[in-house]
C-alpha positions in Angstrom: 58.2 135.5 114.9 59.9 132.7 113.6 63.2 132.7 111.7 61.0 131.0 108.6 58.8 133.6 108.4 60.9 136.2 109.1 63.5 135.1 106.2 59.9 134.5 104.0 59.0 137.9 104.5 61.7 139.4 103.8 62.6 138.0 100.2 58.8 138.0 99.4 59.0 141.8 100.4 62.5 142.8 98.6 62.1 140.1 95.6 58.4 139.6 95.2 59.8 136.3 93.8 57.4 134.1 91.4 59.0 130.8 93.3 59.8 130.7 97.3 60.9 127.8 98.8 62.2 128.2 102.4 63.8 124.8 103.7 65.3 124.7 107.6 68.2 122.3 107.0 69.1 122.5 110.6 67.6 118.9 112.1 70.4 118.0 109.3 73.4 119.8 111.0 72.4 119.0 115.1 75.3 118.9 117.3 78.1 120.3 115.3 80.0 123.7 116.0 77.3 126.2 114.4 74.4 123.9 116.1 72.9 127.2 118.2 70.3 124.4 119.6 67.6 127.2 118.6 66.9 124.4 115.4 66.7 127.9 113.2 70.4 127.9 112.0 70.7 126.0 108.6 68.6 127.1 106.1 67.8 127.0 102.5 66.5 128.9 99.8 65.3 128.5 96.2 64.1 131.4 94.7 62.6 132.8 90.9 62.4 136.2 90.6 62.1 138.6 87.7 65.3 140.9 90.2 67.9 138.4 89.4 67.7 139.2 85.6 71.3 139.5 84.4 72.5 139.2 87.4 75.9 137.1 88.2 75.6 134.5 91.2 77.2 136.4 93.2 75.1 140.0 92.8 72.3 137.5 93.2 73.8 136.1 97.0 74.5 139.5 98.2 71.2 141.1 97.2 69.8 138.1 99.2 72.3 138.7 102.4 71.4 142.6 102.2 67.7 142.0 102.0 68.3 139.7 104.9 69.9 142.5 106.6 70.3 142.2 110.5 68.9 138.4 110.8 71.9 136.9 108.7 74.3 136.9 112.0 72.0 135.0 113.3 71.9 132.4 110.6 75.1 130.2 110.1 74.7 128.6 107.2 72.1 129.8 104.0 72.8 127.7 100.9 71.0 129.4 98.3 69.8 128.4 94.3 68.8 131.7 93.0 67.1 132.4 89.5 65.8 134.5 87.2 62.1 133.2 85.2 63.4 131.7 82.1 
């Protein structure tokens, strides 16, 4: 499986999020030290979901990375925009 639709079903699984947009940034970041040349290293994520409800920026990053789990040492950069519906 790809690293796309792994990361993809993961949050849809842990956030069921209203809004998923999963971008791979890493054509953007090609020969420089965290290149892995697997062109699945740079990614990112914008995501609504009802779970980030008073939640600070940061609670909302680490649920992300935990939901993530074991594929985020395999990831070397995940800029994430993280909300709750307004």
């Amino acid at each position: 499986m790809q690293m796309q639709a792994i990361i993809e079903a993961r949050l849809n699984d842990a956030f069921a999020p209203d809004r998923l947009e999963v971008v791979n940034e890493s054509a953007k970041h090609g020969g420089h030290a965290g290149d892995d040349g697997s062109g699945e290293s740079h990614w990112h994520v914008v995501m609504t979901s009802g779970a980030f409800a008073g939640k600070s920026r940061l609670a909302r990053h680490r649920m992300v990375h935990a939901a993530l789990g074991d594929v985020m040492p395999r990831i070397h950069a995940l800029s994430l925009n993280l909300a709750a519906p307004s």
